[in-house]
C-alpha positions in Angstrom: 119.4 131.0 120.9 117.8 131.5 117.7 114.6 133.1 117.4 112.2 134.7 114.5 114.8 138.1 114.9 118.0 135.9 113.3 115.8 134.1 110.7 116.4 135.0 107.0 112.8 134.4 106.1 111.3 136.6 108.6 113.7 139.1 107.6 112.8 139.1 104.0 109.0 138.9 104.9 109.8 142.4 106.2 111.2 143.5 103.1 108.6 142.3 101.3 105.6 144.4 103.4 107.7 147.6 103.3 106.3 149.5 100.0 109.7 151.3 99.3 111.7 148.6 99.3 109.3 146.3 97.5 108.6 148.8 95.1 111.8 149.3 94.2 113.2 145.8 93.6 110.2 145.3 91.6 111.2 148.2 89.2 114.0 147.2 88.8 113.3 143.7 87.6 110.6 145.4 85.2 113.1 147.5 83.5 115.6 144.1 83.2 112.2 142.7 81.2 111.1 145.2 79.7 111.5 148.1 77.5 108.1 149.9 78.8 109.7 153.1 80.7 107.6 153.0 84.3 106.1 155.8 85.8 104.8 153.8 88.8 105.3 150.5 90.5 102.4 150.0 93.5 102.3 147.2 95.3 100.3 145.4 98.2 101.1 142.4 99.7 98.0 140.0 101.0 97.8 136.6 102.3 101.3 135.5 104.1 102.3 131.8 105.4 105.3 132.2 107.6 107.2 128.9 108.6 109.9 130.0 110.9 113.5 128.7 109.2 111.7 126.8 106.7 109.7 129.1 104.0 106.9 131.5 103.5 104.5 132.8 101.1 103.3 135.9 100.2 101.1 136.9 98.1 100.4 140.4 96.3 99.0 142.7 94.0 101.1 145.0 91.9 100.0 147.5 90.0 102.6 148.8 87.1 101.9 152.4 85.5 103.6 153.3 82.5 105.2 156.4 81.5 103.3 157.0 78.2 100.6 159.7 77.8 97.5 157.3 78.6 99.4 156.4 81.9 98.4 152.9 81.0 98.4 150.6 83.8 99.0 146.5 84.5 97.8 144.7 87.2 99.9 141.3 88.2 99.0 138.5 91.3 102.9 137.9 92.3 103.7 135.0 94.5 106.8 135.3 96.5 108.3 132.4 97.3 110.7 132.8 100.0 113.6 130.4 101.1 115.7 130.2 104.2 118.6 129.1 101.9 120.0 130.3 99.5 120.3 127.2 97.3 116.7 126.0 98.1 115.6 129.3 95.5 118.4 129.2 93.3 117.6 125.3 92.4 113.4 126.4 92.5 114.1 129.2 90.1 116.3 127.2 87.7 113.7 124.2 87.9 110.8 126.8 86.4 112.3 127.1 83.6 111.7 123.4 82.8 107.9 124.3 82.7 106.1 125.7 79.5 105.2 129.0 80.8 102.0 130.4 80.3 100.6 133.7 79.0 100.9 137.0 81.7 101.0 140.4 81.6 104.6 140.4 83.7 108.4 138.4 83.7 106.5 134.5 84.5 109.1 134.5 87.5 112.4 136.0 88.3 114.8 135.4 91.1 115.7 137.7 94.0 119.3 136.4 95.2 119.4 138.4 98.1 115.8 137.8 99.7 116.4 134.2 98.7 113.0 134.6 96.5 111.3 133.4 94.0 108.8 135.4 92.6 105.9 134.0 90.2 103.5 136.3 88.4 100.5 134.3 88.1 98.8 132.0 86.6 102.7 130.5 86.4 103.3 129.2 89.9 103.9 125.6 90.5 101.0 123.4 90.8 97.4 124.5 89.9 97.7 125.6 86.2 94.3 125.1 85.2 94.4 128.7 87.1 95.4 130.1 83.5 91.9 128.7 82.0 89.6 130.3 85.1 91.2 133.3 84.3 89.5 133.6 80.7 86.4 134.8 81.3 85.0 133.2 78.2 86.4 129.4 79.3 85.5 130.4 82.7 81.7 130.6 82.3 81.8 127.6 79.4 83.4 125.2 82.0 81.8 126.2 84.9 78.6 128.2 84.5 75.3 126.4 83.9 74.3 127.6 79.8 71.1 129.2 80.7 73.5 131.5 83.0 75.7 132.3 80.2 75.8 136.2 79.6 75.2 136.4 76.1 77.8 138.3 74.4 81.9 137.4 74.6 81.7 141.1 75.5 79.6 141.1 78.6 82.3 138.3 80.3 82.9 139.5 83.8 86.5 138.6 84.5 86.6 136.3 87.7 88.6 137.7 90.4 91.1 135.6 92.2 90.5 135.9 96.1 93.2 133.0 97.4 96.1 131.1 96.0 97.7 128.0 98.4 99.9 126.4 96.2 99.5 122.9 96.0 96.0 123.4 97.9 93.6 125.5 95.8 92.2 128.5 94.5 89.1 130.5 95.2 87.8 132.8 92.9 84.5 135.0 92.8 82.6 135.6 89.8 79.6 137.8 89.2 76.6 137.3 87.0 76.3 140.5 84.9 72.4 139.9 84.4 71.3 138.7 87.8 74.3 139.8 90.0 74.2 137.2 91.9 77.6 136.2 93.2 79.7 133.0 92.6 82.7 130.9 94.1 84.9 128.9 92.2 87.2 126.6 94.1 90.3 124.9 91.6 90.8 121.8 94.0 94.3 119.3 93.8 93.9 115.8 92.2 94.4 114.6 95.5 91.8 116.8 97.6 89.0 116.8 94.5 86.8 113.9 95.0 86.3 113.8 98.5 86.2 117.7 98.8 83.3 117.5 95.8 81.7 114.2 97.7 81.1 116.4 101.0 79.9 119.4 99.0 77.4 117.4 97.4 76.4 115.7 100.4 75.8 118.8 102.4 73.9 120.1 99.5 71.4 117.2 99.5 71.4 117.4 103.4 69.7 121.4 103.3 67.8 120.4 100.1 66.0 117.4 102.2 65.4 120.1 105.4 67.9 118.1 107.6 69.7 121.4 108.3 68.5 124.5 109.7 71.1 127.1 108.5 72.3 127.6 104.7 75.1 126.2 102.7 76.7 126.9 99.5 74.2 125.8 96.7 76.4 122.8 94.5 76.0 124.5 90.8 78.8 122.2 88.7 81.5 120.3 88.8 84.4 120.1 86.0 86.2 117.5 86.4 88.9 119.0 83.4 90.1 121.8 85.6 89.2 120.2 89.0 86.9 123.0 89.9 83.8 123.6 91.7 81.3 126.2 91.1 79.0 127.2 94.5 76.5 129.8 95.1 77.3 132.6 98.1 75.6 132.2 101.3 74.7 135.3 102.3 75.9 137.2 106.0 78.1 138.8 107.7 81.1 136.6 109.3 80.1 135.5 112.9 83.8 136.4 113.4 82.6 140.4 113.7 79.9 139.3 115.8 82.4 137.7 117.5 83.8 141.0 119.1 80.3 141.8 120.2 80.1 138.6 122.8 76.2 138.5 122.2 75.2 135.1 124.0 71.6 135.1 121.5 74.1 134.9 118.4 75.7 131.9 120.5 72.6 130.4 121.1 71.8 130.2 118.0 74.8 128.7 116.5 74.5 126.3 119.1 71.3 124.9 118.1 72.6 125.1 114.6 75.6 122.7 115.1 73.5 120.5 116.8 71.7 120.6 113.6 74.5 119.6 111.8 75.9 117.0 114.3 72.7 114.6 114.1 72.1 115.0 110.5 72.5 112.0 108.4 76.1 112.5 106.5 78.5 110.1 105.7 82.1 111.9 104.8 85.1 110.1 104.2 87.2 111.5 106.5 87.3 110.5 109.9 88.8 112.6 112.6 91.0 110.5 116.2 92.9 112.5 118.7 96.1 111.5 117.6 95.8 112.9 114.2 94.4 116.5 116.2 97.9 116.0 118.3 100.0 114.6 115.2 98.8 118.1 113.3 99.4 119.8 117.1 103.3 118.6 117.0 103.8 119.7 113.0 102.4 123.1 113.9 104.2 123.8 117.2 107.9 123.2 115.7 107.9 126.7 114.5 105.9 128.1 117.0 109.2 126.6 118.8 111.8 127.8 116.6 110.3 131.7 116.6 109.4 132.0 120.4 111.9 129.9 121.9 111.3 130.9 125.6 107.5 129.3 125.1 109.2 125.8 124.3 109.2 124.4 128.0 105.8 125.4 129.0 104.3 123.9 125.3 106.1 121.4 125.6 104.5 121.0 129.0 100.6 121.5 127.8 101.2 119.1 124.7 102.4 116.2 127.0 99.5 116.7 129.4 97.0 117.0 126.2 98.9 113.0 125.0 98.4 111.7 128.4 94.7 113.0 128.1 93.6 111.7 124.7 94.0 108.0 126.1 91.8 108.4 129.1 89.1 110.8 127.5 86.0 109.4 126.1 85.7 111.2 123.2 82.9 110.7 121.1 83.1 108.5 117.1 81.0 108.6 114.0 79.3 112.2 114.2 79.3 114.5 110.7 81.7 117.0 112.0 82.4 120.8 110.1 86.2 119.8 110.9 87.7 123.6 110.1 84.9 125.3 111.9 86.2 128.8 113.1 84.1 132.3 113.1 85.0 133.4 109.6 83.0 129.9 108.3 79.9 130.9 109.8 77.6 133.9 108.3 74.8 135.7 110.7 71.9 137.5 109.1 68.6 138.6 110.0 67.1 135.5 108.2 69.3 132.7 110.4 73.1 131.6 110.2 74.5 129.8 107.0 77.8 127.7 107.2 80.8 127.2 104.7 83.9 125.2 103.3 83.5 122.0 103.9 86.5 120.8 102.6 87.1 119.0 106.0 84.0 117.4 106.7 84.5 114.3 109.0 83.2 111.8 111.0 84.2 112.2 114.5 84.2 114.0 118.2 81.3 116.7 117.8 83.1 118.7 120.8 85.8 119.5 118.4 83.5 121.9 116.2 82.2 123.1 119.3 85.9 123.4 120.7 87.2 124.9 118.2 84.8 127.8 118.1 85.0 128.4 121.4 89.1 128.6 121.5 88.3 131.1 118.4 86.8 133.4 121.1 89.1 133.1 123.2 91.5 133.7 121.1 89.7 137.0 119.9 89.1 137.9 123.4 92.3 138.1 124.3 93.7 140.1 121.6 90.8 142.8 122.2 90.8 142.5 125.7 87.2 141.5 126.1 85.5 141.1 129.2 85.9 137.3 130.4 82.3 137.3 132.1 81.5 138.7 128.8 83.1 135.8 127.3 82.1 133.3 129.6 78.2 134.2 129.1 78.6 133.6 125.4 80.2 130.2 125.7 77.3 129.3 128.4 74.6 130.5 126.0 75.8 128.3 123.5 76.6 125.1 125.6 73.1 125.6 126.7 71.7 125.5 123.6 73.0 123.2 122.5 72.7 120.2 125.3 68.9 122.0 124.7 69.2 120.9 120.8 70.6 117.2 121.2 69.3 116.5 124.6 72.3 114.7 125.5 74.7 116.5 128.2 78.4 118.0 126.7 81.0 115.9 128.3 82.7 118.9 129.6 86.0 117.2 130.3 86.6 116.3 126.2 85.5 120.1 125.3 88.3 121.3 127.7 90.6 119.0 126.2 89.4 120.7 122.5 89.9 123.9 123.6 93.1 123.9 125.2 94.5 122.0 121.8 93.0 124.5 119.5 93.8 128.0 121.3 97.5 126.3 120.5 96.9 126.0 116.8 94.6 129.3 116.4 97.6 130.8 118.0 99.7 129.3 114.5 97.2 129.3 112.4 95.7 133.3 113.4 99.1 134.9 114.4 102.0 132.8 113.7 101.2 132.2 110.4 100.1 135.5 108.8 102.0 137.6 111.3 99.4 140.2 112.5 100.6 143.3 114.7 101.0 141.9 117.8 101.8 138.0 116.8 104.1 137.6 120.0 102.4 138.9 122.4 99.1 137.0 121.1 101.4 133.4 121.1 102.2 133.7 124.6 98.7 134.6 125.2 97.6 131.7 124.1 100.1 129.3 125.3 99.2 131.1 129.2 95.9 130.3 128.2 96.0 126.8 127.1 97.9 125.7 130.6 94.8 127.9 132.5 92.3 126.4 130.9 93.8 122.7 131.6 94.0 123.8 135.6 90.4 125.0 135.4 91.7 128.6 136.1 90.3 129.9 132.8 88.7 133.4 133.4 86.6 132.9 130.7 85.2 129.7 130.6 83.4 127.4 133.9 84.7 123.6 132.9 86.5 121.0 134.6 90.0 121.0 135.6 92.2 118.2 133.7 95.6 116.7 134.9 96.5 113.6 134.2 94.2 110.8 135.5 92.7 113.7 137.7 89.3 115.3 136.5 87.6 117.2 138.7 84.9 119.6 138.5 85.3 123.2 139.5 
């Protein structure tokens, strides 16, 4: 039976987040490139995306020290690339070279045969090269930065530092303002994603500038339409993810009221979110969940046919602004309120998925840290309350189990599968358990209804 343990990808994953052996390949491809004699090859990896038998991508900084008398030193953003065949990054690597490559510090990209890798020193990956321009500090703050914002010599340029690369997706970068130090996010958008991603910003801009909302948002500075980027101010905070571990019901109160804010406010995205896309996105997602654990694929494949039969009878609710990728890390607590980010997904649709999917995010943490479920169960109350207090309209409580038990399943993927953490296994079957218990109203964290089939009953 196959499982993550027999797939090449996984494997070279491993290879990749073992220093030594990363280390050393990279030296070696150095010295093929260049003459430069190395004194020392340092790199860390970042971000991964792990699709089981398919792909993955990691990302990583490498830092190359030269063996002169300065010691001088390079730093590169590599993207590895990596391919569970062995033809699929052969035919990737050969197609590069049909690209004009553009100016780095490193090789632009060089094959590894045996980890079935391509490797891309950045700004030269596929997709997104307007990455090369944000890159310049100079044409950075002349595309982006308002001119009374400019600093004022070439020399006083603060390089903008690259925080997130997705290829085909986006970028994110921060940038600093040398004179106020006030801190900036750049995000380099795809043609397809731009104009409704700008559209929402704008809207939720105009939204907190009218008073409709009661937490903060990224401040809209500019829009260049020549390198598809957008320039926001930070929201300041600490990531209600760390708060998160604290299971504070006040802090959930007062999110609550704050997404009840949001959910009545007068916004009119594009995007409109149905249960069968949420379970169309489910199935994608699952496959590889599939593929890596297979002992989990009976009972998934149990939970997603009870979540189908669900979504026909449930009454979920239409036409509410909805966050859409709302998970702690997108909320920010300080002393002065909460303040809310990305909203790249804004939608119309179900307000109990925002709610839901918050909700399955402490779950999700609780079980991991082996939080207390009363614990847990207090925080979840504290925020229902507030927020039926907000709207004054009762939560159907029978569609917010029905969130939950969809998105512990794609936190799960998203959390653990995805950028396997220490402990990824042991936190899928977690929340697979915990997906089924919350369906039979067993949950030990949460007091909702018990949903099966045509059968809802309260608890």
């Amino acid at each position: 039976m196959m499982s993550y343990t027999q797939d090449p990808v996984f494997q070279t994953i491993q290879q990749i987040r073992t220093p030594q052996i990363v280390e050393e390949v990279l030296s070696q491809v150095w010295s093929r490139w260049s003459s430069h004699h190395l004194y020392l090859v340092k790199v860390t990896p970042s971000l991964t995306n792990y699709k089981p038998y398919e792909r993955a991508r990691v990302m990583a900084e490498a830092t190359i020290v030269f063996a002169d008398d300065n010691n001088s030193s390079v730093t590169l953003n590599l993207f590895f690339h990596v391919f569970a065949k062995a033809e699929i990054a052969r035919q990737e690597f050969e197609n590069s070279y049909t690209h004009n490559f553009l100016p780095c510090q490193g090789p632009p990209v060089f094959l590894i045969p045996h980890w079935q890798t391509v490797v891309w020193t950045l700004p030269n990956a596929p997709n997104l090269r307007e990455l090369e321009q944000l890159l310049q500090p100079k044409k950075f703050c002349h595309f982006l930065v308002p001119p009374d914002q400019i600093p004022s010599g070439i020399e006083d340029y603060p390089t903008p530092k690259l925080l997130r690369y997705v290829p085909l997706k986006r970028a994110i970068l921060a940038w600093e303002n040398p004179n106020t130090h006030r801190r900036y996010f750049a995000k380099l958008l795809n043609a397809t994603d731009a104009p409704h991603v700008v559209r929402n910003f704008q809207q939720v801009d105009a939204a907190f500038a009218s008073g409709e909302l009661g937490f903060s948002v990224p401040k809209f500075v500019s829009y260049n339409p020549a390198v598809r980027t957008l320039l926001m101010t930070e929201v300041l905070g600490t990531q209600f993810t760390e708060l998160m571990h604290r299971v504070i019901p006040e802090s959930f109160s007062l999110v609550g009221r704050n997404l009840a804010r949001l959910h009545d406010c007068n916004l009119h995205p594009e995007t409109v979110w149905t249960p069968s896309k949420e379970l169309a996105v489910l199935h994608r997602h699952m496959k590889g969940l599939k593929l890596a654990l297979p002992h989990l694929t009976a009972q998934l494949e149990g939970v997603i046919s009870r979540l189908e039969d669900l979504s026909e009878q449930l009454p979920f609710l239409e036409n509410y602004p909805i966050h859409g990728n709302l998970f702690g890390d997108q909320i920010l607590y300080s002393p002065n309120g909460i303040g809310i980010v990305d909203w790249d997904a804004l939608s119309l649709g179900d307000p109990l998925y925002d709610l839901g999917r918050l909700i399955a995010h402490l779950i999700y943490i609780a079980g991991r840290e082996k939080i207390s479920p009363p614990d847990v169960k207090a925080c979840v109350e504290a925020l229902l309350r507030a927020y039926e207090q907000e709207t004054n309209r009762p939560i159907d409580r029978s569609c917010l189990v029905w969130h939950i038990a969809t998105q512990l399943l794609l936190r799960g993927k998203i959390s653990s599968l995805r950028k396997l953490v220490e402990g990824w296994q042991t936190h899928l079957d977690f929340v697979v358990n915990e997906s089924e218990q919350v369906l039979d109203g067993q949950s030990l964290y949460l007091c909702l209804p018990t949903l099966n089939h045509s059968v809802l009953s309260e608890v």
